[in-house]
N, C-alpha and C positions, 0 to 999 in steps of 0.2 A: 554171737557173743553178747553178753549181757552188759548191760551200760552199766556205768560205776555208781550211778544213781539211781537206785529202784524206780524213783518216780518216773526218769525215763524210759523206762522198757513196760512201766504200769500206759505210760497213756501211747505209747506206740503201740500195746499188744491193745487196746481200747481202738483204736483204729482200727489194727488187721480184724479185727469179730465186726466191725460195723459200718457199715456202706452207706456211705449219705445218699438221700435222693437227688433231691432238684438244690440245695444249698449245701454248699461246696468250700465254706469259706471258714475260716481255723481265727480265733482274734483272741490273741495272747492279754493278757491284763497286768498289769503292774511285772511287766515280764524282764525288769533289768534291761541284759542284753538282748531277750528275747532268745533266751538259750534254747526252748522246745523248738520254737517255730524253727531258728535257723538250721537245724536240725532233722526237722522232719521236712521242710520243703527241698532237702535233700534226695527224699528219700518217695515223695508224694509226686509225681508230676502231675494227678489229677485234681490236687485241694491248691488254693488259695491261702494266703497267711496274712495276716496283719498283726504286730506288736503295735501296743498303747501303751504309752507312760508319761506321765508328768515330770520323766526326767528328760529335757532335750539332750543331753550328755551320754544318758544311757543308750538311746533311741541310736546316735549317730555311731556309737560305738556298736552296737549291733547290727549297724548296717554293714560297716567297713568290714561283717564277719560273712556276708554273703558271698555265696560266688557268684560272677558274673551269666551264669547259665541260669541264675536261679532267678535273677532282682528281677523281673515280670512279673512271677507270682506272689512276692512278701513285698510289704509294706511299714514305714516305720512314722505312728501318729503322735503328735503330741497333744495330749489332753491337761487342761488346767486341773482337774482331779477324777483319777479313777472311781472318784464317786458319782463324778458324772453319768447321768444318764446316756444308755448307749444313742447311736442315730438312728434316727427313723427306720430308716434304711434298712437295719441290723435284721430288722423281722424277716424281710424276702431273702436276706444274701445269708445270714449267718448259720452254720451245721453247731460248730462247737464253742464256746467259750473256758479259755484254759487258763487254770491259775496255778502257778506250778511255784510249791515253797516260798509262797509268797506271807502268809497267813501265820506261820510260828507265833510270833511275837505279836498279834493284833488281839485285841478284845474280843471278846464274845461280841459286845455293844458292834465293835467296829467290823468284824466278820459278818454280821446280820445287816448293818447300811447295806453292804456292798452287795450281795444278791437282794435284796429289794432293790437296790440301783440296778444290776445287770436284767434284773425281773423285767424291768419296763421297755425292754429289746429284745425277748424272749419270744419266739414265735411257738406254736404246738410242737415241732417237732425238734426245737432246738435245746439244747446240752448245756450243763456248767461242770467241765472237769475240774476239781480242786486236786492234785499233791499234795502231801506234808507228812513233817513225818509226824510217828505214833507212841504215843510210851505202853508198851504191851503191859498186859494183865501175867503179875506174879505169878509162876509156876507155866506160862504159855510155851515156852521155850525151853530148852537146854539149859541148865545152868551155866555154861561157857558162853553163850551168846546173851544170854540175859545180861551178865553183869555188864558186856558192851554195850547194849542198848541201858543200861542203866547210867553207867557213866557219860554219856551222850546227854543225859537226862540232866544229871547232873551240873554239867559245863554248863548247858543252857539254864538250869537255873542263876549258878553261880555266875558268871559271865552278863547276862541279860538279865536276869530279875524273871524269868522265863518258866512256868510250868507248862513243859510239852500233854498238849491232850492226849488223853487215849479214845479210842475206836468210840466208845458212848458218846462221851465228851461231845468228841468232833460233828456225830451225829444229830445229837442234840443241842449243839449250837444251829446247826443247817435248816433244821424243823422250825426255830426259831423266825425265820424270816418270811413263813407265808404261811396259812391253813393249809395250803393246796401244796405244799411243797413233797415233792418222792426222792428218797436216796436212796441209791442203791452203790455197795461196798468191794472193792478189790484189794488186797492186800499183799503187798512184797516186801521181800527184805535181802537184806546183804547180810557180810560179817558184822558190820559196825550202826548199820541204819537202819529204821522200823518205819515204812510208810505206808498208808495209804492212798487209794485213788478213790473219791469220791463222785459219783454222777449223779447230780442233780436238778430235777426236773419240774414242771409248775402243770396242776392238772387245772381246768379251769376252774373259778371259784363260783 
């Protein structure tokens, strides 16, 4: 069954294709309730989870959503800003870093702090998954599905002050935050939503 959010079945089907080695540990970022993690430590019993957020409110509320079979493996931190550098630590333990629909409404400026902040916890073989959604490229689709993803487009500008990126966009903000930066691109959709999964990586410099 497919989740009602692309981005969800984008970073679980990013799992099922890829096998962590020796780091084993999942660390959600500005993740609310920590909707992935809780979610997929469901569904993981061999990965590890931690959510981060500067919201203690969010944090507690995403805990009260674990089950009790699960609270061992996830963890819920609170950090003074997700611009924070990650911990030392992040380099030996961390597989993936997940950033799930977090990012719509951030700056280009504020999207590039942040992977140069998560960059400095980044070990060789460690991961930055980003979600969000996508404003597709005119004529990509059906015209019955466009006009949804258009309307979507829409509200968030109107609503928010908000122009959704498209697929370039979103790439070329990513490239932005290192020489050495690699992305590579997944893409799902529903009726009504256009997203991306983005993995990206740091080669050394």
């Amino acid at each position: 069954m497919l989740a009602l959010d692309p981005a969800d079945s984008l970073i679980e089907g990013y799992i099922q294709q890829h096998t962590p080695t020796t780091k084993t540990k999942i660390v959600e970022i500005g993740g609310r309730y920590g909707f992935a993690s809780v979610s997929l430590v469901q569904k993981h019993p061999e990965l590890s989870f931690e959510v981060r957020s500067d919201s203690q409110d969010f944090l507690d509320r995403g805990s009260a959503q674990v089950p009790s079979s699960c609270r061992e493996r996830i963890s819920f931190s609170h950090c003074k800003s997700v611009f924070d550098s990650p911990p030392t630590c992040d380099t030996h333990t961390v597989w993936l870093y997940v950033i799930r629909n977090l990012l719509w409404n951030w700056s280009d400026t504020d999207v590039v702090r942040l992977m140069r902040a998560i960059k400095q916890g980044v070990g060789a073989s460690t991961r930055i998954l980003v979600t969000d959604g996508v404003s597709p490229v005119s004529g990509q689709f059906p015209l019955h599905e466009e006009i949804a993803y258009r309307r979507r487009d829409i509200t968030t500008m109107s609503m928010h002050n908000v122009k959704q990126r498209t697929q370039e966009e979103w790439v070329g903000v990513f490239k932005q935050a290192a020489p050495s930066v690699r992305v590579e691109s997944t893409l799902g959709r529903s009726s009504h939503v256009y997203k991306g999964l983005w993995e990206i990586s740091f080669v050394d410099e």
